[in-house]
PARO-611321 format. One line per 4 residues: number of its first residue (from 1); their letters; for each residue x, y, z of N, C-alpha, C. Coordinates in steps of 0.001 Angstrom, whole numbers, plus 500000, padded with zeros to 6 digits. Layout:
NUM = A = X Y Z X Y Z X Y Z | ...
END
This chain:
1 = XXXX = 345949 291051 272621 345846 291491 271245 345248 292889 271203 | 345588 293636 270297 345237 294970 270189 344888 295270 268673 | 344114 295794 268352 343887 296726 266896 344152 298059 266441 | 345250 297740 265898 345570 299337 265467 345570 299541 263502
5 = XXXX = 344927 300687 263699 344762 300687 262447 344050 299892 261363 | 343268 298664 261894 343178 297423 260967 343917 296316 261188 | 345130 296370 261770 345872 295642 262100 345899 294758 262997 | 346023 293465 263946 345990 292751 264764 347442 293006 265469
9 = XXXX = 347859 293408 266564 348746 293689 267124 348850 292552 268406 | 350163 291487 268179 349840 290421 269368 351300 291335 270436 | 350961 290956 271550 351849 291292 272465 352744 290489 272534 | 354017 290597 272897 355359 289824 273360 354926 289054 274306
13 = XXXX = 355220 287742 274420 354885 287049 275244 356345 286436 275713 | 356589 286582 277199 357750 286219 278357 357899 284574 278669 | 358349 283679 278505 358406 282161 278694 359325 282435 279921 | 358653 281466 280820 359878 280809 281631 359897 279255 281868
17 = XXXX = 360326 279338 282658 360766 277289 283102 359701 277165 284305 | 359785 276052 284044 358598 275269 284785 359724 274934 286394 | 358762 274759 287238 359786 274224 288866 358866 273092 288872 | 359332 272177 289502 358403 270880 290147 358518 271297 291889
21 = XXXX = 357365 270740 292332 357358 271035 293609 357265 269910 294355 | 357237 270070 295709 357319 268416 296434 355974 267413 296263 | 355849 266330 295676 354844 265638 295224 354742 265748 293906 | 355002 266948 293580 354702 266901 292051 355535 267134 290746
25 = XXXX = 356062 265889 290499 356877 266290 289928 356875 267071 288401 | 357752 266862 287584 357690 267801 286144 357201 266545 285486 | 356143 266937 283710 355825 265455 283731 357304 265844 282455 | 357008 264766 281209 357868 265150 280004 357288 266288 279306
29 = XXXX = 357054 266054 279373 356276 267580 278235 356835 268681 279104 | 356878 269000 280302 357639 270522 281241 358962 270599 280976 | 359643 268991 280918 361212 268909 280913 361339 269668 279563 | 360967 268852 278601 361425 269103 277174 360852 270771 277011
33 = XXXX = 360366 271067 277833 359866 272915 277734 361154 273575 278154 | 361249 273275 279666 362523 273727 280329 363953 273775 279337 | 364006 272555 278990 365148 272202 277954 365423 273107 276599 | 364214 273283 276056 364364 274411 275081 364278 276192 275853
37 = XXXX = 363756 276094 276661 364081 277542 277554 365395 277766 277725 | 366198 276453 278303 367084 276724 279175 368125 277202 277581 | 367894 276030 276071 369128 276558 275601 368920 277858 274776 | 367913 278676 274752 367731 279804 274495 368295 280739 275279
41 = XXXX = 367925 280940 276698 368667 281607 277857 370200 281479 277208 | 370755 279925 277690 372288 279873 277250 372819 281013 276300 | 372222 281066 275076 373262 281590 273996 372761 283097 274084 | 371728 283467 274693 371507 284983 275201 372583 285448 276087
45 = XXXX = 372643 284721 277082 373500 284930 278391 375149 284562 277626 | 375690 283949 277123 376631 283945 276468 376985 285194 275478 | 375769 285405 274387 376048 286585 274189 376274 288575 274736 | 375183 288176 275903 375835 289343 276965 376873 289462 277563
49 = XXXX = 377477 287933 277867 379108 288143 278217 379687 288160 277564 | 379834 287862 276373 381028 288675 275073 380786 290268 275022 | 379935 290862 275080 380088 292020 275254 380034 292380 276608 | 379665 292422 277578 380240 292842 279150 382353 292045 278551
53 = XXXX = 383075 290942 278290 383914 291144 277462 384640 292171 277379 | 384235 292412 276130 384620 293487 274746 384910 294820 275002 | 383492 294808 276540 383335 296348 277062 382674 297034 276145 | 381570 296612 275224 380646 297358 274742 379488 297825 274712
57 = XXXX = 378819 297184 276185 377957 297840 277213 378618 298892 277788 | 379654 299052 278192 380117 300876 278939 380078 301929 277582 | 380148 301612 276258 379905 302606 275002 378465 303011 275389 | 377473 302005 275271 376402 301944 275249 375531 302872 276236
61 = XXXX = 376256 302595 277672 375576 303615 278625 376535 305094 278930 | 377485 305215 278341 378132 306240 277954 377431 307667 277035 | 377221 306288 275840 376574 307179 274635 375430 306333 273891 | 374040 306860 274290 372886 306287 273947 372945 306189 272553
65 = XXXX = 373481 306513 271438 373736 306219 269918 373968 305173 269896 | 374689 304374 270513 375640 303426 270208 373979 302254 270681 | 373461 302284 271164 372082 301611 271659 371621 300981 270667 | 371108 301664 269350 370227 301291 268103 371511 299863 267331
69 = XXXX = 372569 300060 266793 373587 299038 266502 373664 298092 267620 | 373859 298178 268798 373810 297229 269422 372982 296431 269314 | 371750 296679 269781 370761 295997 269601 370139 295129 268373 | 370846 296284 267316 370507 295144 265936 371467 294256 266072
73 = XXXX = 372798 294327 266563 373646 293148 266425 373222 292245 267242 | 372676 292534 268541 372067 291264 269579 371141 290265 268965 | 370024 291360 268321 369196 290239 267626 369252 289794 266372 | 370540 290065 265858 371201 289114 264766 372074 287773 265430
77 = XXXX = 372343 288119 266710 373597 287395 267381 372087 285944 267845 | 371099 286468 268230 370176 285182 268243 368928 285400 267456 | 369538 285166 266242 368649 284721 265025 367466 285469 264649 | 367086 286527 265297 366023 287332 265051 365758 288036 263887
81 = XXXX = 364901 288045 262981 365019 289071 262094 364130 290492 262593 | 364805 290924 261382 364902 292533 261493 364480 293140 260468 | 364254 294017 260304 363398 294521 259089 364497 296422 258890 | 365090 296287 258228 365891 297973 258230 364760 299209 257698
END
């Protein structure tokens, strides 16, 4: 957490999946974690291959303009809001 301005500023926080290791396995509570990780990943990774696709990643590293639209469409493509 950071303060800027008055403000409480939380950092992005990175999730991943849990591994079980030998002896120990995952209990329920890791699965049902993994499970919602995994179908988040899915429709991310689905949506990068419609555009690898489309071919609208080669616009993108072509011509850095094209960067700002993309990106708002990605995080419209998984539910994110956005603020214009």
């Amino acid at each position: 957490m950071r303060f800027e301005g008055g403000v409480v500023q939380i950092a992005p926080v990175i999730v991943t999946g849990r591994r079980a290791s030998r002896g120990h396995p995952l209990t329920q509570a890791q699965k049902e974690a993994n499970r919602l990780v995994s179908r988040e990943r899915a429709a991310n990774e689905h949506g990068f291959a419609d555009l690898k696709t489309w071919r609208i990643l080669t616009k993108v590293r072509m011509n850095a303009r094209h960067g700002t639209a993309l990106l708002r469409a990605m995080l419209v493509l998984t539910n994110a809001e956005i603020a214009c």
